[in-house]
C-alpha positions, -999 to 999 in steps of 0.1 A, spaced: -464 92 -293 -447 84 -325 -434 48 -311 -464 38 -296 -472 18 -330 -437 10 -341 -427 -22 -347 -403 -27 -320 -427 -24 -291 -408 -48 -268 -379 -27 -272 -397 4 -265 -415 -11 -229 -381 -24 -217 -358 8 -227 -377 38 -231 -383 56 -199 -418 66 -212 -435 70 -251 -461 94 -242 -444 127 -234 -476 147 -228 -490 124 -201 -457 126 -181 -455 163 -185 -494 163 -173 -481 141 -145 -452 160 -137 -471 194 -132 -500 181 -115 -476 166 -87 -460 206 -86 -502 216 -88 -492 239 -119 -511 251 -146 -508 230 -179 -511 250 -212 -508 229 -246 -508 261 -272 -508 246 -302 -527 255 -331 -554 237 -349 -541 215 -379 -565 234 -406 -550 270 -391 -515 253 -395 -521 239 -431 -533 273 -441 -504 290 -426 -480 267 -443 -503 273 -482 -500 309 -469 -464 306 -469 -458 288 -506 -474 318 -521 -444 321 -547 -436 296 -573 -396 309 -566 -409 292 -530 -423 262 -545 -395 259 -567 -363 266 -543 -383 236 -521 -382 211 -550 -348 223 -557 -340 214 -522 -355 186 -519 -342 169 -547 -306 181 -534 -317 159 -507 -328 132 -523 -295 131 -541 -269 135 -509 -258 173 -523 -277 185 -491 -275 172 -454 -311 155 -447 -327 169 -417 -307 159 -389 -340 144 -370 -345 122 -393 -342 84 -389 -309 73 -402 -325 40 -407 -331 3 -392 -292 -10 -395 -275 25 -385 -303 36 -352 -326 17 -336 -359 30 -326 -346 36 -292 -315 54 -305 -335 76 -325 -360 82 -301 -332 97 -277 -318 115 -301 -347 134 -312 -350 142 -277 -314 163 -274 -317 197 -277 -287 199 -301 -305 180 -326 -337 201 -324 -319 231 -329 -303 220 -359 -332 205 -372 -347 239 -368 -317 252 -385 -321 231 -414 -359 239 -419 -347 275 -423 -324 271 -447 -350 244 -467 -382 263 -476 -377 294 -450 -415 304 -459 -426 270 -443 -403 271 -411 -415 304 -402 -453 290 -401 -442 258 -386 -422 272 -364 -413 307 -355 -449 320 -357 -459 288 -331 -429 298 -313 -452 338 -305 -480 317 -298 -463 294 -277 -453 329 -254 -480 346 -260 -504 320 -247 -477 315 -218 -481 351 -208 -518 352 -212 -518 325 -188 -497 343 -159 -524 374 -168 -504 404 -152 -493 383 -125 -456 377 -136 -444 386 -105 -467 361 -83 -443 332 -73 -465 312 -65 -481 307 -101 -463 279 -120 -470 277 -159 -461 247 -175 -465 255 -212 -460 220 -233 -443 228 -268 -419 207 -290 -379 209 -283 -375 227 -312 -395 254 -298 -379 257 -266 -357 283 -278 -379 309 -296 -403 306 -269 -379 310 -244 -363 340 -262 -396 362 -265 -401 353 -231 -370 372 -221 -376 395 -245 -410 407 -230 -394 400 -191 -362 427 -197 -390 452 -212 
């Protein structure tokens, strides 16, 4: 977990319910005896998806352009981000990054950023998120007694759950 080394640690055993979101999730599902499935890619596949993505300098140049923007305050940061020690604590932020709101318009404002780099980060994760999901259930979709619990960031939820419908109205 991100807080697990911050500097408020005190704050973080006395207010947040948990800092490791994986173990609790592996917790949850092995009290429901479901099948865990953690999707992700490997960092080097990632990395070269993202160089893969930058293959313009119009790319490289519209990211500088926006991240100066940024930098400046003639563009919105990322609403994830931390507004800072004196505005949010650690806690605060920590629950905020947690709301789905504020994962959906973080993914918003990755699109609009460097779209090359959001679809590698996210939307092509988001496929192999479901994909992996439905190679998991292996035909048996209709079996309720399978549970899948597939473990993917918030602002993921969405695009995985969308191709799932996708493939289950098909």
């Amino acid at each position: 977990s991100l807080l697990k080394r911050s500097l408020t640690v005190k704050e973080e055993e006395t207010s947040l319910p948990r800092s490791d979101e994986f173990a609790a999730t592996i917790a949850a599902a092995d009290a429901i005896n479901a099948t865990v499935l953690a999707p992700d890619v490997e960092i080097d596949e990632l990395l070269a998806s993202v160089a893969r993505s930058m293959a313009s300098p119009i790319d490289w140049i519209s990211l500088g352009t926006n991240i100066a923007r940024e930098s400046i305050g003639l563009r919105k940061p990322d609403p994830i981000r931390r507004r800072g020690r004196k505005e949010e604590s650690i806690v605060e932020w920590a629950n905020r990054r947690r709301n789905i709101d504020t994962a959906r318009a973080s993914r918003l404002h990755g699109e609009g950023m460097a779209p090359g780099i959001s679809r590698a980060m996210v939307e092509e994760r988001d496929e192999r998120f479901a994909r992996s999901c439905l190679e998991a259930l292996g035909g048996n979709e209709d079996d309720d007694t399978t549970v899948i619990v597939c473990v993917v960031g918030l602002v993921h939820l969405d695009g995985v759950v969308e191709r799932l419908e996708r493939v289950e109205s098909k």
